[in-house]
N, C-alpha and C positions, 0 to 999 in steps of 0.2 A: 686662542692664544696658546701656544706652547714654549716652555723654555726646556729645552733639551740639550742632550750631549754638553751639561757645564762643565763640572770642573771635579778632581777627585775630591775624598774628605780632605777636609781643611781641620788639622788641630784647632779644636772649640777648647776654652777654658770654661769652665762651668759650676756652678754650685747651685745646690737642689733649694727648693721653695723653701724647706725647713730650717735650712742651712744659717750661716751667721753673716748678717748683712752688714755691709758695709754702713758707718752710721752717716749722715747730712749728703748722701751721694744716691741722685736719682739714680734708679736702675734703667736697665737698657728698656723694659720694653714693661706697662701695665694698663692694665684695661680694666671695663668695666661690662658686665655682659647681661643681660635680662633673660628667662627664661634658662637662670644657671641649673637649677635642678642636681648639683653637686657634682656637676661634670668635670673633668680631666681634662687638663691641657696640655698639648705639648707644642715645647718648641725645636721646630725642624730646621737642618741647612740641606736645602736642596743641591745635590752633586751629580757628578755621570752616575755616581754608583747608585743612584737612591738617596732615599733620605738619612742624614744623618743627625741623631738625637741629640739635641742637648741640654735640653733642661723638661719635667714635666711638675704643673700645680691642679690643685684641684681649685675648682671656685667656690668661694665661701658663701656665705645666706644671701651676701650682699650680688653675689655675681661680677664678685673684685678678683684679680690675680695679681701675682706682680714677678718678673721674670729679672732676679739681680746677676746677670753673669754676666760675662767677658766673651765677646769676638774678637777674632785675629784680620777677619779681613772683611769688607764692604761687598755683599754679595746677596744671593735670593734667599730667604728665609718661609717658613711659614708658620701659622698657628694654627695647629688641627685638634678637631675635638673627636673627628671622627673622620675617615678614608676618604667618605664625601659630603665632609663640612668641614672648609678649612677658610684661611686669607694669608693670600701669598704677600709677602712685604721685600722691601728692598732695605736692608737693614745696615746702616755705617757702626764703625766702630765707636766713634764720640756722640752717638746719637743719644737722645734719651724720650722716648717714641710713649701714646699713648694710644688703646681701639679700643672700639665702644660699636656692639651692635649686641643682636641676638644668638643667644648661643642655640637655639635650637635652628637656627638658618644662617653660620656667621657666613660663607661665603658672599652670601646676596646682601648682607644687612650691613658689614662690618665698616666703620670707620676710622680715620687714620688722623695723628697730628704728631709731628716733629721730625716727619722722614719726605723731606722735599718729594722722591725718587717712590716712595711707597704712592704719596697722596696723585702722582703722573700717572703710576702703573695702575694702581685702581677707578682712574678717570680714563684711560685708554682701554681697558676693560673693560668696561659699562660700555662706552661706546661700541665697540667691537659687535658686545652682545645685542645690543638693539640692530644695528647692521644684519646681523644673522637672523635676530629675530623676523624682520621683514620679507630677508630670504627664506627663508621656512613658510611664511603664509604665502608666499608665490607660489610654493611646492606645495601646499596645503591643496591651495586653489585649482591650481593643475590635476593632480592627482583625483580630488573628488570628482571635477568634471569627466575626467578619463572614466572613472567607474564607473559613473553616471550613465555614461553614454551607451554602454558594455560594450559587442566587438567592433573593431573600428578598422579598417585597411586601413595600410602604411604613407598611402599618402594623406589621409586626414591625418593621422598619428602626427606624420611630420609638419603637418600645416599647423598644425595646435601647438608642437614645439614651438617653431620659430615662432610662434605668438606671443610666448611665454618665455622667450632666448630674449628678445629685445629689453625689457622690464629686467629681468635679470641681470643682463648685464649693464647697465646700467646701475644697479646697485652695488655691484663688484667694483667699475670705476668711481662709483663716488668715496667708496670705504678707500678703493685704492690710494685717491687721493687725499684724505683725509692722514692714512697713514703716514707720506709721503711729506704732507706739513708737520704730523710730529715729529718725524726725525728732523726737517729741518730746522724746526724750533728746539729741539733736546739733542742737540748733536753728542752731546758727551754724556745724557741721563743713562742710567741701566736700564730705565724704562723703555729704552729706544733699543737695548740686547732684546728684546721679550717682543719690542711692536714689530721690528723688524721682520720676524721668523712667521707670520703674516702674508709676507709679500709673495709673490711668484720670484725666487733668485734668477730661473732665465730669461725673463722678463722686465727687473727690477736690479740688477745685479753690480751696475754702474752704484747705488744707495747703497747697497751691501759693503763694499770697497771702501765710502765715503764716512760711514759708522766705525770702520772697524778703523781709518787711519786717525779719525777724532778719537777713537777710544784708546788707543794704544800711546795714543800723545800726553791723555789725561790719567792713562791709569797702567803706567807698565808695568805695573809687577804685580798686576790683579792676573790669580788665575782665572777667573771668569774670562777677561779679555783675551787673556793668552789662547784660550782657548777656540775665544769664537777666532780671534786668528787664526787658528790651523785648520780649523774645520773651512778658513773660507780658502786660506791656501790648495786643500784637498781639493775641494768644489774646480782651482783654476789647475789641479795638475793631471787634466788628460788634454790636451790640448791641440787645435787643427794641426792636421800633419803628422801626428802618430800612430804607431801602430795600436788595431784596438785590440783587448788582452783577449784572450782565447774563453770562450764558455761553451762549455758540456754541460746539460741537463736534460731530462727527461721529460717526454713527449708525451700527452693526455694518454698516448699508447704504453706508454714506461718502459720508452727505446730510448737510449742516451741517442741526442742528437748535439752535433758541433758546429759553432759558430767556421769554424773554418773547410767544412763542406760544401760551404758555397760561395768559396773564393773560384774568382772568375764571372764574380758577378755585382753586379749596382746594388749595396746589401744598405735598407735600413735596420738596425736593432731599433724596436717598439717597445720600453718600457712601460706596463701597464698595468690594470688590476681589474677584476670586475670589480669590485666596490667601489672604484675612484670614478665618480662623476666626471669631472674632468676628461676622461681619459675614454671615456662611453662618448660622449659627445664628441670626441674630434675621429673615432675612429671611421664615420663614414666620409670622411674627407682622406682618409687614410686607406680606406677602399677602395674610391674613387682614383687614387692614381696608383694601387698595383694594378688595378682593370685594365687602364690607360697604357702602364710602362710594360709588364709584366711581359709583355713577348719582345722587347729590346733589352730584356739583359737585367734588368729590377727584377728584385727580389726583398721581401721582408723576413726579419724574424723575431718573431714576438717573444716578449720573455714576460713572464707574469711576475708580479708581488702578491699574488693570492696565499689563503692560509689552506682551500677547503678544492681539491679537484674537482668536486661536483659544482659548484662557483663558477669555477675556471670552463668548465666544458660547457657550462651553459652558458657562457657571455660569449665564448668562440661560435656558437651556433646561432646564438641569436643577432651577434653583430656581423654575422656571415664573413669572419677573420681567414680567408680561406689561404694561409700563409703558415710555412710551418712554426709551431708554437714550443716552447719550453718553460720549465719552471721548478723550483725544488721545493715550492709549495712552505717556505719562510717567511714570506710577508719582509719585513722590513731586514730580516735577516739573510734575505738573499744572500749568495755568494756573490752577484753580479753588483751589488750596491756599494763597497769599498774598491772594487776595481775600475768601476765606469762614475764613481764619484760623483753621485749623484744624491740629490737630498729632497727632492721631490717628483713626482708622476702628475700628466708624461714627461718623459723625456725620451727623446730620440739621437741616434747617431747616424750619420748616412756617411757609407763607406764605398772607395773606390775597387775595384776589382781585385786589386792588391792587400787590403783589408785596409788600407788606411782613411784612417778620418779627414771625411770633406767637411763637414757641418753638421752641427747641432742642433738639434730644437727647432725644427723645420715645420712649422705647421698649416692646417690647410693649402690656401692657391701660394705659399710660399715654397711647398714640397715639391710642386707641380713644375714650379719654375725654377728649381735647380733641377730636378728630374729632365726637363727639357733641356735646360744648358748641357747637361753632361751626357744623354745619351742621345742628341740628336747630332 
């Protein structure tokens, strides 16, 4: 689960643990923690920028804290003891919240009462993680057999995949759906900002639309909201029928190459990475119809999100990518990622010889049959 690109800081009202409490007025937020060992707490509002602080306590013998300040707005918080031992909360303003786990593991331990929106998000979390959990021992399973086996030709290699593709997926549509019923049982929770970003948007993206117009109904003047609003605006403003923007970058050779060099031809852009799973597995489907089109007038051009050229040159060789390739070696930083507005890998554009956009998100025997429509 990720929550990203929220919102800037928000003015926190704040006053420190030592500070002068308010008297007969539960505070927003206190807990009780085992294994305090005299640790440090702090409370964070997670924004675009990072985290922003706003109150820190240490824990007493008891492994009690108790956090008395002031929020301005209902948004993601968390409690960290450490970079990686934290619990992310969804925190309102008139709440008065209590957690209770282990401070030397709070992430895995911690429990929540008085925040509807918190106690959603840490029961969608848990579940998430056994989901993944499962998928990891498929990948477990895979893998030892592979080494087991030691060298193997390509077509046992692939017979073993699709062995191990079936079972897989399969646990991807169950999570899917599983997601799918949160949101429609939480249409207005926060918890449903955070499940959402879960889903595949080109694949899922009808839900994305459906959250953001319960949410902006329920909550307008939340920057949180306002925001996933724009970002899902951005996501719908490249759109069929436009021109696609112009990208120069440089070739595993470190020759600027231009998207518009190979106007006069049936162009996909392939966004990719070698590290995206995802993106490894559709490429020989993605192989298989430049083979097919490549002497009518198809053409691809790969743009990578890798951080590491050596990476990058070894997935082109080993996925035999035989298409020209670019990349500025940013990862998520790409120049190509606010222009072609996109927020996940793959993603593809297929472009008419004029540069303009026919469709999006074409994948496997789906590429094949507009490739056929358009250049037979």
């Amino acid at each position: 689960m990720k929550v990203k690109n929220l919102v800037p800081v928000i003015a926190v009202l704040c006053f420190s643990c030592g500070g002068e409490q308010q008297t007969n007025v539960e505070p927003l937020l206190k807990g009780k923690l085992i294994n305090p060992n005299g640790a440090t707490v702090f409370l964070e509002q997670m924004s675009a920028q990072g985290m922003a602080p706003i109150d820190t306590c240490t824990l007493d013998e008891n492994g009690e804290f108790s956090f008395d300040v002031k929020i301005t707005e209902k948004g993601f918080y968390r409690v960290r003891i450490s970079e990686n031992n934290f619990a992310t909360l969804i925190l309102d303003t008139n709440e008065h919240v209590s957690l209770e786990g282990n401070a030397a593991d709070l992430g895995n331990s911690f429990r929540i009462k008085g925040s509807p929106d918190s106690e959603l998000l840490a029961q969608f979390t848990e579940d998430s993680k056994a989901s993944y959990r499962r998928r990891d021992s498929l990948r477990s399973v895979f893998n030892v057999f592979i080494n087991s086996m030691g060298k193997m030709d390509s077509t046992r290699m692939d017979s073993m995949s699709k062995a191990i593709e079936g079972p897989f997926d399969t646990l991807v549509q169950q999570h899917n759906r599983y997601i799918l019923a949160f949101l429609d049982k939480n249409p207005t929770s926060f918890a449903s900002l955070a499940a959402v970003q879960e889903l595949d948007p080109n694949e899922f993206f009808p839900y994305f639309e459906k959250l953001d117009a319960a949410m902006i109904k329920q909550y307008p003047g939340s920057s949180y909201v306002q925001l996933y609003h724009q970002n899902l605006e951005a996501v719908k403003g490249l759109p069929i029928g436009s021109p696609a923007p112009e990208l120069t970058m440089n070739t595993p050779e470190d020759k600027p190459f231009s998207l518009s060099s190979l106007k006069g031809k049936t162009v996909l852009i392939d966004f990719w990475a070698s590290w995206c799973g995802p993106c490894r597995a559709e490429n020989p489907n993605v192989v298989k119809a430049y083979k097919k089109y490549k002497s009518k007038g198809f053409e691809i051009l790969g743009v990578s999100l890798d951080k590491t050229k050596e990476d990058w040159v070894k997935a082109i060789a080993k996925d035999q990518l035989n298409w020209p390739q670019i990349s500025d070696l940013r990862q998520w930083g790409c120049a190509a990622v606010p222009l072609y507005k996109f927020q996940s890998i793959p993603t593809n554009y297929l472009l008419d010889k004029n540069g303009i956009i026919l469709a999006r998100n074409l994948r496997g025997e789906d590429l094949e049959k507009k490739l056929a429509e358009i250049l037979h």
